[in-house]
N, C-alpha and C positions, 0 to 999 in steps of 0.2 A: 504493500500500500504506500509506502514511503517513495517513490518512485527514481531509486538511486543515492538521494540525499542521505548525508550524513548528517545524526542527531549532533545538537548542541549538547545535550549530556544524556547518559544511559544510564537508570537505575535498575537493580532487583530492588521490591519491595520486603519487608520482611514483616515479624509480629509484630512487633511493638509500634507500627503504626498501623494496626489496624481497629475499628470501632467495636461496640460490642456486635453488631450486625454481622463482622466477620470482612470486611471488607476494608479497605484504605481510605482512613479518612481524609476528605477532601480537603484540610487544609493543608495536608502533608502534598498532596498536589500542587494546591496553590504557593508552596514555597520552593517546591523543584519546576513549578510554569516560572516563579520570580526571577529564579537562578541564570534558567534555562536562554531567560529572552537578556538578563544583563551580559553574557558569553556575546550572544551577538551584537548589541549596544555597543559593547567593550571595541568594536572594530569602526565604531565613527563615534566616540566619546573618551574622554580624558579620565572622567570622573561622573558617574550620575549615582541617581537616584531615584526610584520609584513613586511615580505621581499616582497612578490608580490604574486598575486593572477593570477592563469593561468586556463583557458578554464574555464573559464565564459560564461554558455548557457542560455539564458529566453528561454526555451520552452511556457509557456504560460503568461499570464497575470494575475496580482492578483490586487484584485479590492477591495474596500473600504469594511469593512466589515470580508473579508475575516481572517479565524482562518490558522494562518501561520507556520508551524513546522519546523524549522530547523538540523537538523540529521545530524550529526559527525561521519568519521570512519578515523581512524589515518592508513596513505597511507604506509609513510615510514619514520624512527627514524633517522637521523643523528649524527655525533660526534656533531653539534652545531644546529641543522636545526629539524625541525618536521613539514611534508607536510599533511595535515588534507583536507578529501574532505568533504564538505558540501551539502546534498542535502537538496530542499527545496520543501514541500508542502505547497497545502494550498486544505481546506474544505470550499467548495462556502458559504454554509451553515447549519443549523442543519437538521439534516434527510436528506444532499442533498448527502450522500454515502461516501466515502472512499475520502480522497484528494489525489489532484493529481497532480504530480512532477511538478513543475513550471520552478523551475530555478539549478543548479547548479556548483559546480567550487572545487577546489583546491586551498588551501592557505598554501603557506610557513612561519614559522614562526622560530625565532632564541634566543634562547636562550641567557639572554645577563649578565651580572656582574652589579654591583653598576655603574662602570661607563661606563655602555651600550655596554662595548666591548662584542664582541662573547665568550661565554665561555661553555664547554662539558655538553653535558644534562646525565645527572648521575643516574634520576629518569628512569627506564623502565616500 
């Protein structure tokens, strides 16, 4: 499903993030979507920060075990801002076929100076 691409970062999930439902809790997502999209960020910014994350979807569920891919494509470049959408796989298991989209979302992030004010992303 990845169509060649290499993830920004690749996790196993394990127990200890999981809910009592038995599944991964979604904030532990939302902190490997955060990671995931500043890797890419990292190639046209000096220094940011995360402004907010919008349309955030779990399509499915990822469960302990599971090999988790996270995929980076830079949305849109701002004078201070750079919007990176994050999609997320995961591969139930070895041999069990192509993974497949789990979760994903859109994160803003901003470019900032030494003393964390906004400042022009220069890198393109």
């Amino acid at each position: 499903m990845n169509d060649g691409r290499s993830p920004a970062i690749r996790v196993t999930l394990m127990p200890k993030d999981t809910n009592a439902h038995g599944t991964i809790f979604g904030g532990v997502l939302l902190s490997y979507i955060d990671l995931a999209g500043a890797v890419a960020a990292r190639a046209h910014c000096d220094s940011m920060v995360t402004v907010k994350m919008t349309e955030v979807v779990f399509h499915e569920p990822v469960f302990v075990g599971d090999l988790v891919s996270f995929y980076t494509e830079v949305i849109r470049i701002g004078r201070t801002s750079i919007t990176i959408k994050v999609t997320v796989e995961a591969q139930r298991r070895m041999g069990a076929g192509p993974g497949m989209k789990v979760t994903e979302a859109e994160v803003v992030y901003v470019n900032v100076d030494e003393e964390r004010q906004p400042t022009p992303i220069t890198r393109r």
